[in-house]
C-alpha positions as CSV (number, residue, x, y, z in Angstrom):
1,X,-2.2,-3.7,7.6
2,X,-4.6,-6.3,5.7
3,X,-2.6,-5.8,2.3
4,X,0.3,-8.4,1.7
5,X,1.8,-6.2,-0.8
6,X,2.0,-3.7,2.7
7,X,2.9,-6.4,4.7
8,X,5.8,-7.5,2.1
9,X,7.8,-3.9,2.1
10,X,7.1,-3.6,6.2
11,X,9.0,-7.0,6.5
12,X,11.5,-7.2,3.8
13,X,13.1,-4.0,3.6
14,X,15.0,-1.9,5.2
15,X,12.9,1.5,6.0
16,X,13.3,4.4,8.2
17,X,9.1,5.1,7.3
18,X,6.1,4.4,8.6
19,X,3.5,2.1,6.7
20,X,-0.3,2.5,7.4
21,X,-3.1,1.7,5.3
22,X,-6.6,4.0,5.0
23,X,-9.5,2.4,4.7
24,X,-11.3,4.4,1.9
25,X,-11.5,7.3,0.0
26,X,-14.9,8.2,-1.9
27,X,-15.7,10.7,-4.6
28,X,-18.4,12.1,-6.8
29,X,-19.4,14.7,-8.8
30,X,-22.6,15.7,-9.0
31,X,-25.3,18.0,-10.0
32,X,-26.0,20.8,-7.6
33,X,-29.0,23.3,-8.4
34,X,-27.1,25.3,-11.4
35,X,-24.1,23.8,-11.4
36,X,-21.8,20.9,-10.4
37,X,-19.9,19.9,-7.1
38,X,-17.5,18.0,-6.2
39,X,-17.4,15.2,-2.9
40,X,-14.6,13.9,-1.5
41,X,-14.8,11.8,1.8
42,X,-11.5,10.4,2.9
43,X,-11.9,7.7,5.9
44,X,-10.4,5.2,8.3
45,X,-13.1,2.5,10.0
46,X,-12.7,0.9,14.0
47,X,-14.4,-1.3,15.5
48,X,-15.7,-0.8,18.2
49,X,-12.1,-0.6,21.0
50,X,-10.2,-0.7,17.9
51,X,-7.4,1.9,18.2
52,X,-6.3,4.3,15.7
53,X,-2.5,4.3,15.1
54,X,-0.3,7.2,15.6
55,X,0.5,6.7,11.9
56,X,-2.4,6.4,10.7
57,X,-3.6,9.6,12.4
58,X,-0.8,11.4,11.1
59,X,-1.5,10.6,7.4
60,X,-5.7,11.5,8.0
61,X,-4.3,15.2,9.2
62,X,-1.7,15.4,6.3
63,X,-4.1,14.8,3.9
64,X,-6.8,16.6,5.2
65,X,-5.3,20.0,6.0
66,X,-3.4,20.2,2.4
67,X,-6.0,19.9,0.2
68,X,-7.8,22.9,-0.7
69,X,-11.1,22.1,0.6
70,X,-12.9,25.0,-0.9
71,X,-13.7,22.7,-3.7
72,X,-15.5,20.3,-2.0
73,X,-18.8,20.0,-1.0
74,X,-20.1,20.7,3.2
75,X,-19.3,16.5,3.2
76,X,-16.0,16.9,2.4
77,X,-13.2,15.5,4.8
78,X,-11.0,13.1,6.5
79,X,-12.9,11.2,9.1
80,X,-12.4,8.2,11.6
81,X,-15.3,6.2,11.7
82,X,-15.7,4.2,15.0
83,X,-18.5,1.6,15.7
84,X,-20.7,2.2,18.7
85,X,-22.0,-1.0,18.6
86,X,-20.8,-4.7,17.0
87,X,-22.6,-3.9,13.4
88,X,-22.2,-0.3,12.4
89,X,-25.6,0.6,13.4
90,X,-24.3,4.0,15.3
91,X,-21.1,5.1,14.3
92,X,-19.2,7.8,15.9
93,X,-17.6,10.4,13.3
94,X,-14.4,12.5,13.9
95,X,-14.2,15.3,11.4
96,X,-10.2,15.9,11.4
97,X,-11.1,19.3,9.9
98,X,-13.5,20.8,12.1
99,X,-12.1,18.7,15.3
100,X,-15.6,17.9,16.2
101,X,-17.2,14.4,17.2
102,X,-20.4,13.3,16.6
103,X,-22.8,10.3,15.8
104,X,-24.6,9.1,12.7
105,X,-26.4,5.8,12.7
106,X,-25.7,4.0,9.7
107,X,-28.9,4.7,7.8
108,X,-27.8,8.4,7.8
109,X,-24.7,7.8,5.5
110,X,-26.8,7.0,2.4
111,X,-26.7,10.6,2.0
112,X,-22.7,10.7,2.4
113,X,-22.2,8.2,0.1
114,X,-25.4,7.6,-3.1
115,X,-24.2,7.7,-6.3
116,X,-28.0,9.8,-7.2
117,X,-27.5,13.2,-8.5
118,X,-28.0,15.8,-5.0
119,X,-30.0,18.9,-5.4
120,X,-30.1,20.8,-2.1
């Protein structure tokens, strides 16, 4: 946890909880032939041999498998985003949703996360 406000109810009180922070959550509406659509990308980052913690997994599948997806767009999720190498330039993706793994370098992300309107 890098947040002191975190760090503060961890350490001074008494809790039977767990306390985890996520590293982002990103959303945009946007312009979609006819209509609109909605994007929401919910995500924890590691480095590269950084390990995800039991908590924190627990909260990316909580979110992710209550929220009605079906008003999201195809980028829609929770994700773990791990580095491949020291600087992000390939990042290996777990889609909580879909259980799948795969690898974007970073370049490919623009599309995941431009504030432009999207016309596919």
């Amino acid at each position: 946890m890098n947040n002191r406000f975190n760090e503060r109810i961890y350490n001074e009180f008494k809790h039977s909880f767990s306390l985890c922070d996520i590293d982002g959550v990103a959303y945009k509406f946007y312009k979609f032939r006819d209509g609109w659509r909605y994007r929401l990308i919910i995500y924890e980052v590691k480095n590269k041999n950084e390990e995800l913690t039991k908590t924190q997994l627990t909260t990316l599948r909580t979110v992710a498998f209550n929220i009605n997806w079906k008003k999201f767009d195809s980028k829609s999720g929770a994700f773990i985003f791990r580095s491949i190498d020291d600087d992000f330039n390939e990042v290996s993706i777990t889609d909580i949703l879909k259980d799948k793994e795969y690898t974007l370098s970073f370049e490919q992300f623009y599309d995941w996360f431009n504030a432009e309107e999207v016309y596919y």
